[in-house]
C-alpha positions in Angstrom: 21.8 -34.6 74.3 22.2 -30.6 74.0 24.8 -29.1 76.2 24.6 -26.2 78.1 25.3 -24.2 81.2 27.2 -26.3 84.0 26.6 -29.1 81.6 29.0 -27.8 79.1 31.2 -26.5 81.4 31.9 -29.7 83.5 33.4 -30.8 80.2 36.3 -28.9 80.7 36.2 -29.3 84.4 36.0 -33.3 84.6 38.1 -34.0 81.4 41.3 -36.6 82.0 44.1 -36.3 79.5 43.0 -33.9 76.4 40.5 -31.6 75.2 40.5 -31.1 71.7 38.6 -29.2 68.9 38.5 -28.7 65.2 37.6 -25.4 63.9 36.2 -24.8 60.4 34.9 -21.6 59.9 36.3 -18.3 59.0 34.2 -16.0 61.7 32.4 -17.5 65.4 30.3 -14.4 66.3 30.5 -14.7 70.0 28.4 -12.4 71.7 31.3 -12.2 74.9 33.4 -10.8 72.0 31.1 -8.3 70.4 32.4 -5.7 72.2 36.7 -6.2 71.8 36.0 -7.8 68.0 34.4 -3.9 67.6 37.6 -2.3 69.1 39.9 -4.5 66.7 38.2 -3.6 63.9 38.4 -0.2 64.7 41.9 -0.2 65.5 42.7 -0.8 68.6 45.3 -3.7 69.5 45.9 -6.5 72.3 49.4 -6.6 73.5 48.4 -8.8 76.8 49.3 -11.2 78.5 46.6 -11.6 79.8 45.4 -14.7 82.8 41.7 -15.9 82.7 40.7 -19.1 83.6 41.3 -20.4 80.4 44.7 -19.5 80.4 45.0 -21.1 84.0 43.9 -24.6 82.4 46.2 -24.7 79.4 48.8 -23.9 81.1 48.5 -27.0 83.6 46.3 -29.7 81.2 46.4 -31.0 77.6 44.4 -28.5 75.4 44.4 -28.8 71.6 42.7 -27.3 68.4 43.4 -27.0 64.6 41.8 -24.3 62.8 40.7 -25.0 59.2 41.4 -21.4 57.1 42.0 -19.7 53.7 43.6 -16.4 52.9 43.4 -13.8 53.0 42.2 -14.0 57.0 38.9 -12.7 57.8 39.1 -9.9 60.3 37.4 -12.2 63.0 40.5 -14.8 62.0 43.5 -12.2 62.4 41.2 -11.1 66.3 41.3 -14.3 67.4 45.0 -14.3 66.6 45.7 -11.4 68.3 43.4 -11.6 71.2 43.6 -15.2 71.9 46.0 -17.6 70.1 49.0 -15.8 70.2 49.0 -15.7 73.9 47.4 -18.7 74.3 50.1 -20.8 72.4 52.9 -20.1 74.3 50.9 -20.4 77.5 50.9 -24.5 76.3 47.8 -24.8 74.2 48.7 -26.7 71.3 47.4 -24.3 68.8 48.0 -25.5 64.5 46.4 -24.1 61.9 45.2 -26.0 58.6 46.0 -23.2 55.7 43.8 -24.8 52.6 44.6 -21.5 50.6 46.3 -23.4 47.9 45.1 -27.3 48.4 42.3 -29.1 48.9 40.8 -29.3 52.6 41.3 -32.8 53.6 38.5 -32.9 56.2 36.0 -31.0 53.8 32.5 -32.4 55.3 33.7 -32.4 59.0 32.1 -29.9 61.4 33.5 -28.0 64.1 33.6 -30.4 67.2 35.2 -30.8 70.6 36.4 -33.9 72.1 37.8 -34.6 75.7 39.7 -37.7 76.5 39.2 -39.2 73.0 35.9 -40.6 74.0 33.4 -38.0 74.1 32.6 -35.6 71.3 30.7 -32.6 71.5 29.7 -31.4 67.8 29.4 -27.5 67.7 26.1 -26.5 65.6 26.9 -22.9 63.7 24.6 -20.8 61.4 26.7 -20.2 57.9 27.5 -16.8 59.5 29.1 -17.9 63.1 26.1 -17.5 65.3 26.6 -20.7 67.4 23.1 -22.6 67.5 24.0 -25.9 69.9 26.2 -28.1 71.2 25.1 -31.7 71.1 26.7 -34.9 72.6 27.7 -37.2 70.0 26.4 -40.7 70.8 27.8 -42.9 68.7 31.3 -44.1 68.0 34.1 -41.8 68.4 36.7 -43.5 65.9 36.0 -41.5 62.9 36.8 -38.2 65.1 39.6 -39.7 66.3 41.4 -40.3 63.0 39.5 -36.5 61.9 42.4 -35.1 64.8 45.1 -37.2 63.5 44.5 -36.3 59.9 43.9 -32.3 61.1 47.0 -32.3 63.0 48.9 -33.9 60.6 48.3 -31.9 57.8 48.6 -28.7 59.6 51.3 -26.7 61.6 52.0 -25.2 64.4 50.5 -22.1 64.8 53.7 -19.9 66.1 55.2 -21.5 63.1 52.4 -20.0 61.0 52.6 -16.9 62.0 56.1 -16.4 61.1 55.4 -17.0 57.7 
C-alpha cells in the first residue's frame, strides 16, 4: 500500500512509543528544501533554534534515526546538519550517525525505511539521485527491520558526539 497525504501523516500522528528511520543516502532532494539547500550552498548559515511541528513532537515522543554516511559529507549532508540535526538533537531526537568512511557498511542492501512502534514499516523508495519516488507499507514481517535498528544503532554514534570529532 503506497502512502501519501493524511495517510502518511497519521503515521506520525497515531504512533505509540517510537518512530524510527534509517537513512542511507548521501543527498534527499526535497523539494520543501530547494529553496534554504540554495541559500546554504551559497553561503548563507542557520543559527536557529528554530520550533516547527516537528520540533514540537520530538521534544515530547520517542523519535529516532541513524544516518548511513562516508566522508567527505556531501553538501546536502553538512545542510541537514546544520539546518535540521543539530537543533533537532538536543531538542530529544535521538539522532546517530553510521560513518562507513573507513569500514564496511554493515547494513549494505538495506533501504531507507521508517518504522513506528516496531510493528509497522514504511520503506522509502528514492531515485539514485534523492528524488523520493514512494512510500510503501511493508506487509510482511517486521523482525528483519527490527534487528536492521539494533545493528544501525549499535554500530553507530551519537550524533553530538560525531560532530565533535
Amino acid at each position: 500500500m503506497l502512502l501519501d497525504g493524511e495517510a502518511w501523516a497519521d503515521k506520525f500522528k497515531r504512533f505509540q512509543t517510537e518512530a524510527w528511520r534509517l537513512e542511507t543516502l548521501p543527498q534527499y532532494l526535497v523539494p520543501q528544501e530547494a529553496e534554504e539547500f540554495a541559500a546554504f550552498k551559497a553561503g548563507a548559515r542557520f543559527p536557529g533554534p528554530y520550533e516547527d511541528a516537528w520540533m514540537a513532537m520530538v521534544r515530547t515522543r520517542s523519535v529516532g534515526r541513524v544516518h548511513i554516511v562516508t566522508r567527505p559529507l556531501t553538501d546536502y549532508l553538512r545542510f541537514e546538519f546544520e539546518r535540521y540535526y543539530q537543533h533537532q538533537a538536543p531538542a530529544g531526537e535521538d539522532i546517530r550517525i553510521l560513518d562507513i568512511t573507513d569500514r564496511p557498511n554493515p547494513l549494505p542492501d538495506v533501504q531507507d525505511f521508517w518504522m513506528f512502534d516496531r510493528s509497522t514499516v514504511v520503506l522509502m523508495h528514492y531515485h539514485p539521485d534523492g528524488r523520493q519516488i514512494s512510500r510503501e507499507r511493508y506487509e510482511g514481517d517486521p523482525a528483519p527491520f527490527i534487528e536492521y535498528q539494533r545493528i544501525a544503532v549499535e554500530a553507530s554514534v551519537p550524533f553530538l558526539e560525531y560532530i565533535r570529532t
